[in-house]
Backbone as a chain_set.jsonl record, in Angstrom:
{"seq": "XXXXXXXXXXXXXXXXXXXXXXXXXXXXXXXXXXXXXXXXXXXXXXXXXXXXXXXXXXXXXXXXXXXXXXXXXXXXXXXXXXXXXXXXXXXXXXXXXXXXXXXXXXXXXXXXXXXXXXXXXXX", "coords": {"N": [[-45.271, -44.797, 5.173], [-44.369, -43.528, 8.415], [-42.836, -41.137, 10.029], [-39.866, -41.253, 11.745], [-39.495, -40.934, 15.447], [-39.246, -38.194, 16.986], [-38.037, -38.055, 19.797], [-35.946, -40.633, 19.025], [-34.624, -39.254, 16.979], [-33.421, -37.263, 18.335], [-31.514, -38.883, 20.107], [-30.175, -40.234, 18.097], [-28.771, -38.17, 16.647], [-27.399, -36.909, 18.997], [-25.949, -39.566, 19.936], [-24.04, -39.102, 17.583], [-22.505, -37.143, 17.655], [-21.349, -37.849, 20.195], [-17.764, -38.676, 20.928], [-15.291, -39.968, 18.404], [-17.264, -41.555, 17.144], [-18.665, -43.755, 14.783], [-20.869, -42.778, 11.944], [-21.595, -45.434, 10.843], [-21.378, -47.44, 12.911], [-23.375, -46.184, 14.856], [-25.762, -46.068, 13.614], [-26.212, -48.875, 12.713], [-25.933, -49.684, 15.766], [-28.924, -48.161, 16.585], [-30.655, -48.852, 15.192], [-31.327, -48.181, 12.269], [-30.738, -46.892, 8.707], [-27.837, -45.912, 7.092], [-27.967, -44.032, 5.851], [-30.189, -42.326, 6.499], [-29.485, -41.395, 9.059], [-26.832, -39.908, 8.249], [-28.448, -38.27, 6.396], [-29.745, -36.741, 8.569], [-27.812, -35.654, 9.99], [-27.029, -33.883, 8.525], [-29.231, -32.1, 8.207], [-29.293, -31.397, 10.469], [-27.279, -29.518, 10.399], [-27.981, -27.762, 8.245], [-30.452, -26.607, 9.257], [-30.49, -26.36, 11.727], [-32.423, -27.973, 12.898], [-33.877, -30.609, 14.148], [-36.532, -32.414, 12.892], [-38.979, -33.755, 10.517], [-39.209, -33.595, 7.515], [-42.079, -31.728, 6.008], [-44.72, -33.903, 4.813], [-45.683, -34.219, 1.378], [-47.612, -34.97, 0.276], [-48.255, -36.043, -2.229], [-48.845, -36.508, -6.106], [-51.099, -34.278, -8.032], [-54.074, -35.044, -9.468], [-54.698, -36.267, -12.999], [-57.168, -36.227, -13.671], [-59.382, -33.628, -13.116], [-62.181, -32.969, -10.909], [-64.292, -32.27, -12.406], [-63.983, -33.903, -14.863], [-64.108, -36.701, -13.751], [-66.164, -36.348, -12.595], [-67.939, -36.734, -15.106], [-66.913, -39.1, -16.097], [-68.012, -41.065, -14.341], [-70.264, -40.626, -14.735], [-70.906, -41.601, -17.755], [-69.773, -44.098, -17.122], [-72.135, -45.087, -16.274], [-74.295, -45.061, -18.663], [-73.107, -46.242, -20.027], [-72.325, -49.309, -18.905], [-70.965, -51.744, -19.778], [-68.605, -50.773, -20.963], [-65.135, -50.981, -21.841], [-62.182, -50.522, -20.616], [-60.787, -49.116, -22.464], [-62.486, -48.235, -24.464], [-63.755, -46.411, -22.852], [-61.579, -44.449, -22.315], [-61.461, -43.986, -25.168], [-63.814, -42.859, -25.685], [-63.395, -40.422, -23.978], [-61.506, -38.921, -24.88], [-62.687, -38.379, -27.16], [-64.846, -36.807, -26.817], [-63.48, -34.439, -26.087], [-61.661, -34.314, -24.049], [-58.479, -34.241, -22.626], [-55.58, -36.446, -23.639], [-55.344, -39.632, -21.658], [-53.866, -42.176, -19.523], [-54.811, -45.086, -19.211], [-54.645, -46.512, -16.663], [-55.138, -44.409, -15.058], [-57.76, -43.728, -15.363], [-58.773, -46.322, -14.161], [-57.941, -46.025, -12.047], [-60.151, -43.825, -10.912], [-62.226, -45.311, -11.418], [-61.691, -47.477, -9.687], [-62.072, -46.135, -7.096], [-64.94, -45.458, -6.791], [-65.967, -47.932, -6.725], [-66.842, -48.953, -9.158], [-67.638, -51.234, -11.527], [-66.908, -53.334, -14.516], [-69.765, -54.134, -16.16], [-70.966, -56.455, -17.966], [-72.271, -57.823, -20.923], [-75.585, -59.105, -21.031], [-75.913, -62.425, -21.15], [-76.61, -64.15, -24.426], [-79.737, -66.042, -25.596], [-79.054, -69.613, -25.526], [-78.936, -71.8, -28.419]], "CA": [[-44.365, -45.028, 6.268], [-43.913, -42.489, 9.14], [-41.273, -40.523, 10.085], [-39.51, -41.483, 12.901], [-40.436, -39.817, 16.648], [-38.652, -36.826, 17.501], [-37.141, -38.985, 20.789], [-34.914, -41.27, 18.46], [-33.971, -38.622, 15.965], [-32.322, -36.604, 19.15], [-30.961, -39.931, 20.69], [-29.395, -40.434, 17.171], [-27.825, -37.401, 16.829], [-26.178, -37.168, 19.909], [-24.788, -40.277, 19.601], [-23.161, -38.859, 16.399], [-22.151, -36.225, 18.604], [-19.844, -38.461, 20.755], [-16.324, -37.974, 20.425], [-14.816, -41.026, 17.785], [-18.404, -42.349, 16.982], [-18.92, -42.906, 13.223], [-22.632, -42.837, 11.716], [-22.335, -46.695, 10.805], [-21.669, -47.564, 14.466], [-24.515, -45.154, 15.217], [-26.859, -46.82, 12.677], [-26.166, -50.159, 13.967], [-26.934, -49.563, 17.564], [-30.172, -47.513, 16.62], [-31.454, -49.874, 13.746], [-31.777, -47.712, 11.485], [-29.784, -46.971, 8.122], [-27.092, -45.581, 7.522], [-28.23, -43.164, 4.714], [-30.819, -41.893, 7.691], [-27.975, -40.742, 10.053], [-26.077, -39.198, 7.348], [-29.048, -36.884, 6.586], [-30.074, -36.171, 10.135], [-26.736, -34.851, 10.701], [-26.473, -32.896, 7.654], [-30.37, -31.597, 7.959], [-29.275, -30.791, 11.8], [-26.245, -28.508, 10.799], [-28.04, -26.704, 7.886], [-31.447, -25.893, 9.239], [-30.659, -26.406, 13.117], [-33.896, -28.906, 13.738], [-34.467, -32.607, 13.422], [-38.03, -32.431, 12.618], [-38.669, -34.373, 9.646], [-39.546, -32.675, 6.688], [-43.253, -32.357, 5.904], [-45.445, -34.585, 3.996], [-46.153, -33.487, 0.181], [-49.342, -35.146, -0.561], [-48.439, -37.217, -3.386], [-48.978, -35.305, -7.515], [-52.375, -33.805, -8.535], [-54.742, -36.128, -10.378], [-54.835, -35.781, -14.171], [-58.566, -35.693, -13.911], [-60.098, -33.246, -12.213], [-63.492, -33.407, -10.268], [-65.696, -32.443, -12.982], [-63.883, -35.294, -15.362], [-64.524, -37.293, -12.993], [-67.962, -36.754, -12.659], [-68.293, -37.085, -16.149], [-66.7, -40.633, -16.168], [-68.818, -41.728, -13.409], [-72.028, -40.497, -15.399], [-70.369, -41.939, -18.695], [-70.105, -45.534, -17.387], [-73.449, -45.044, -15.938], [-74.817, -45.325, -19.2], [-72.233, -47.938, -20.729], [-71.403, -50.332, -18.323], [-70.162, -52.858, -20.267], [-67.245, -50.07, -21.886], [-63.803, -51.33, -21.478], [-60.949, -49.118, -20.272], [-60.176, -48.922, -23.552], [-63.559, -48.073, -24.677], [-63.752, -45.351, -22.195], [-60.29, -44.046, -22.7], [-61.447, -43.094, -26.018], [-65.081, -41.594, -25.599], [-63.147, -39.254, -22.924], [-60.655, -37.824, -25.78], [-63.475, -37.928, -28.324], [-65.731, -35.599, -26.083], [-62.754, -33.122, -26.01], [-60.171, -34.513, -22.643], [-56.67, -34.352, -22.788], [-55.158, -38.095, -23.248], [-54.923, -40.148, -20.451], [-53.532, -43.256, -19.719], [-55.82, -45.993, -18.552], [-54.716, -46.28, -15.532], [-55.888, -42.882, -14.794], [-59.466, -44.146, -15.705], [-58.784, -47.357, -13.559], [-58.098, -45.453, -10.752], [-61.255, -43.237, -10.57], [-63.284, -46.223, -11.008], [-62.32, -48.012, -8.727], [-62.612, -45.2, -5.895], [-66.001, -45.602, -6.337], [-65.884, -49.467, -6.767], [-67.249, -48.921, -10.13], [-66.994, -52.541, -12.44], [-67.461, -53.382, -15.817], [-70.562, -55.06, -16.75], [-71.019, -57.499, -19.206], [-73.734, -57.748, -21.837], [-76.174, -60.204, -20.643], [-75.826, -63.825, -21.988], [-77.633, -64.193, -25.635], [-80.032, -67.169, -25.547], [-78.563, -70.495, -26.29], [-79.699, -72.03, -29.841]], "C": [[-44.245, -43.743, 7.083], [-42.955, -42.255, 9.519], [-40.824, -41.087, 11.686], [-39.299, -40.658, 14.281], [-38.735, -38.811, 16.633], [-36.88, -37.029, 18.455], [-36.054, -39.86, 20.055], [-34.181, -40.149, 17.57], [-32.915, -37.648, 17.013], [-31.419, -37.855, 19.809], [-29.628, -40.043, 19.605], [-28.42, -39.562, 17.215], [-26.728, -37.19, 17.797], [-25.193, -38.067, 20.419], [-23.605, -39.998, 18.569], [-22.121, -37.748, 17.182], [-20.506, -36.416, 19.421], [-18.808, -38.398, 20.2], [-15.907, -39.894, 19.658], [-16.314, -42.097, 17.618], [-18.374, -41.784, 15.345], [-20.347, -43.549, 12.904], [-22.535, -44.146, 11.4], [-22.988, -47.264, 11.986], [-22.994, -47.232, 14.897], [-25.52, -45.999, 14.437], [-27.077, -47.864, 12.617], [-26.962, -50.081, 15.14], [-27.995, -49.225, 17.382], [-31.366, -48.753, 15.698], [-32.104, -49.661, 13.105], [-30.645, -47.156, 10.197], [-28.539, -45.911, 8.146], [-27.108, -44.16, 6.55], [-29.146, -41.839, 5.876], [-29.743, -40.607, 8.398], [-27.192, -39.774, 9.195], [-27.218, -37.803, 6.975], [-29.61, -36.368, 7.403], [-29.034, -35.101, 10.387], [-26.664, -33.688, 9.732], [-28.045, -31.816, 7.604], [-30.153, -30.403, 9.247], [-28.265, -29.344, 11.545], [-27.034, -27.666, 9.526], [-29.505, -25.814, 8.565], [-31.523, -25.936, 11.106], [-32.049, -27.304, 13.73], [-33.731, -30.464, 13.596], [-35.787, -33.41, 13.512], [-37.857, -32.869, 11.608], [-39.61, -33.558, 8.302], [-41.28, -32.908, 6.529], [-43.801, -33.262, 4.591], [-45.684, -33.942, 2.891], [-47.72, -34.092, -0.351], [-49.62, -35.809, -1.583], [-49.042, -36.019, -4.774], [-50.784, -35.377, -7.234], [-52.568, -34.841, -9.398], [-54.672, -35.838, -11.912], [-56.138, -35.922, -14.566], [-58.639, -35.121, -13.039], [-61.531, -33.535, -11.782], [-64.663, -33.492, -11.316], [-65.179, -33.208, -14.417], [-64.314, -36.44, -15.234], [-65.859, -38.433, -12.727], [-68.544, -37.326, -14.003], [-68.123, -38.92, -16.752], [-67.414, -41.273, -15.742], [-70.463, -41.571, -14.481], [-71.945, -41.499, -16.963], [-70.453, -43.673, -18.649], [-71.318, -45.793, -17.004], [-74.418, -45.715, -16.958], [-74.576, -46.579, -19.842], [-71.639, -48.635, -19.986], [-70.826, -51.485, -18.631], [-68.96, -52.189, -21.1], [-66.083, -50.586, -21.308], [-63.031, -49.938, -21.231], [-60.434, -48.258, -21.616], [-61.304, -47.501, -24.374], [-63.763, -46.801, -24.372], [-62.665, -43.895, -22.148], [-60.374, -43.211, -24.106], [-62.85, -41.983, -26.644], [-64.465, -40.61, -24.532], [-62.531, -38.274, -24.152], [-61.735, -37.503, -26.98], [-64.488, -36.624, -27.663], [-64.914, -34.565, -25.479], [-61.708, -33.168, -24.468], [-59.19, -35.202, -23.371], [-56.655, -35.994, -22.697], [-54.339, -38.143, -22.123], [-54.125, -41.417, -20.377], [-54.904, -44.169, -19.295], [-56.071, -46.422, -17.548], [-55.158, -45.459, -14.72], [-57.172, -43.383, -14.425], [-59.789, -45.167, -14.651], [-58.789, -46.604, -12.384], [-59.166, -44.293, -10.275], [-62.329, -44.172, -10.329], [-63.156, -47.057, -10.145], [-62.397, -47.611, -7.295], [-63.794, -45.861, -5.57], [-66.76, -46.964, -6.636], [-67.336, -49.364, -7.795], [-67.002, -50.107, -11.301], [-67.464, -52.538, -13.294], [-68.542, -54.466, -15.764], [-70.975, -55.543, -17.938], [-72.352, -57.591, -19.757], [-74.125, -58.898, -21.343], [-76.603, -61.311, -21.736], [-76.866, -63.657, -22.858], [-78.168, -65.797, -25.251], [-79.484, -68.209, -26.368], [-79.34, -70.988, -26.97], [-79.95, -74.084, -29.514]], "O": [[-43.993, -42.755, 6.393], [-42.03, -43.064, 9.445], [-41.634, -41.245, 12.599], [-38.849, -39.531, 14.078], [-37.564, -38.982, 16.294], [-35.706, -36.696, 18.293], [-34.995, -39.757, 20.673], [-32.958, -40.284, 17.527], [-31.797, -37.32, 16.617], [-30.28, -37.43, 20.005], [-28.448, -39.984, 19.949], [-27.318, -39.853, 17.678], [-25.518, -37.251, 17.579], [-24.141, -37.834, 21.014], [-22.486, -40.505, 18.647], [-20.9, -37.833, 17.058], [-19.41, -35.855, 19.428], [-18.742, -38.088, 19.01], [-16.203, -40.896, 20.309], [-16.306, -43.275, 17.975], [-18.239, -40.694, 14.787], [-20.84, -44.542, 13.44], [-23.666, -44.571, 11.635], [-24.163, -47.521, 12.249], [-23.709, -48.141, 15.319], [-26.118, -46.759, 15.198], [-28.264, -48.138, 12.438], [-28.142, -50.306, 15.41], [-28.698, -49.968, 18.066], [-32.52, -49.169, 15.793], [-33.178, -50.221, 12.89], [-29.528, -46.946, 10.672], [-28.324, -45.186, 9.117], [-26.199, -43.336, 6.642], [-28.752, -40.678, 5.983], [-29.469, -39.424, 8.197], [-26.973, -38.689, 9.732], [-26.941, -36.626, 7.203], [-30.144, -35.309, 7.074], [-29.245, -33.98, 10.849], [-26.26, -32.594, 10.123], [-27.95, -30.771, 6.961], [-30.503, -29.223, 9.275], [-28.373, -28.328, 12.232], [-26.715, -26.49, 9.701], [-29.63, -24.599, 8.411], [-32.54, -25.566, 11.691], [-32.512, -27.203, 14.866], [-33.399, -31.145, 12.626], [-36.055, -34.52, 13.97], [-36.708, -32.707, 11.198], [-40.697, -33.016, 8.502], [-41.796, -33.983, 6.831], [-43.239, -33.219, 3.496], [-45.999, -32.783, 3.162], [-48.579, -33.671, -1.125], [-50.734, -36.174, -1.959], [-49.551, -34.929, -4.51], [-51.47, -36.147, -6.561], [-51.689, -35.468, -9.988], [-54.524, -34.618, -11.972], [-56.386, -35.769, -15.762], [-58.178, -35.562, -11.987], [-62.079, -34.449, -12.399], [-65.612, -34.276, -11.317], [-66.06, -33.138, -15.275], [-64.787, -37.171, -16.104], [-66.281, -39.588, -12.667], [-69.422, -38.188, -14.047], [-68.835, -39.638, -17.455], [-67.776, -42.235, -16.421], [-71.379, -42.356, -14.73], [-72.971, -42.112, -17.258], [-70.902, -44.413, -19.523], [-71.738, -46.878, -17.406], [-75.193, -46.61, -16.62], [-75.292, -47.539, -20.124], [-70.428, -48.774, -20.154], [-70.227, -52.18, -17.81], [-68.332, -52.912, -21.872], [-66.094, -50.613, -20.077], [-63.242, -48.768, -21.551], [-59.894, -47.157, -21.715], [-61.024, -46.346, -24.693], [-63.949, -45.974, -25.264], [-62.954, -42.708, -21.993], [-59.738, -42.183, -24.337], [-62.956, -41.036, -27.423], [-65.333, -39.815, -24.174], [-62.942, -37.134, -24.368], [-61.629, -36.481, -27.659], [-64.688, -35.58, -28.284], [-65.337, -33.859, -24.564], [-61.161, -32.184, -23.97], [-59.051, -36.115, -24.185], [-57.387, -36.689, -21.992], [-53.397, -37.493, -21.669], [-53.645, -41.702, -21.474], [-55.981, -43.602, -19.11], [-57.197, -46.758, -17.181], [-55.583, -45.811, -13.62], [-57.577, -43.433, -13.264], [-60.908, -45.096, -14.144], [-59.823, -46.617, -11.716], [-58.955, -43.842, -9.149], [-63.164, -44.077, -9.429], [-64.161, -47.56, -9.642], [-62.691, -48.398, -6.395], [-63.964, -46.589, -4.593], [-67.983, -47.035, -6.762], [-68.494, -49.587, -7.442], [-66.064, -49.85, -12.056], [-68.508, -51.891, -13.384], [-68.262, -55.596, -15.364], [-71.321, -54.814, -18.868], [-73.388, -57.449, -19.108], [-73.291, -59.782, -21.145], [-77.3, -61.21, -22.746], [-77.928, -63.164, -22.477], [-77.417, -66.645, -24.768], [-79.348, -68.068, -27.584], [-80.517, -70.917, -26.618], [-80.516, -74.778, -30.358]]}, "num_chains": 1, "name": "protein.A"}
């Protein structure tokens, strides 16, 4: 979700501004909440701006790149390994435990799927 422009966040404020205006009022008319308004005003009086804070980027992966790679080369050979499967040739070849999700989410970056042992002939 993006932050909201610059142009409403001064509009806002100075409605708060007005003399006998209270931030619901204000958060009403704008249509936006009321939690919003409340830290606009309080962001405006300690740091003087109403720029919106920056973006963090979301946490660091718990694999790094050359895990990674190793997973990718790993199902390479076993494509029919389950998450499970995989989950525990990573900790047996010396990586920290992961969850599985972890694992799920590298593979399917690189829209990596499990393949299935090919059908045994019927008797």
């Amino acid at each position: 979700m993006k932050p909201y422009s610059l142009d409403l966040r001064s509009r806002v404020a100075a409605a708060c501004r007005e003399p006998g205006a209270s931030k619901a009022a204000v958060a009403q008319r704008f249509g936006v909440s009321h939690s919003f308004v409340k830290d606009l005003v309080r962001r405006q009086a300690a740091t003087g701006s109403l720029a919106p804070k920056p973006a963090t980027g979301g946490r660091v992966r718990y694999l790094d790149a050359a895990a990674q790679a190793w997973l990718v080369a790993y199902v390479g050979q076993h494509p029919d390994a389950t998450l499970a499967e995989l989950n525990q040739a990573w900790q047996a070849q010396g990586g920290r435990p992961v969850c599985q999700t972890c694992i799920w989410q590298v593979l399917d970056e690189r829209r990596l799927r499990r393949k299935k042992k090919p059908a045994r002939g019927r008797a």
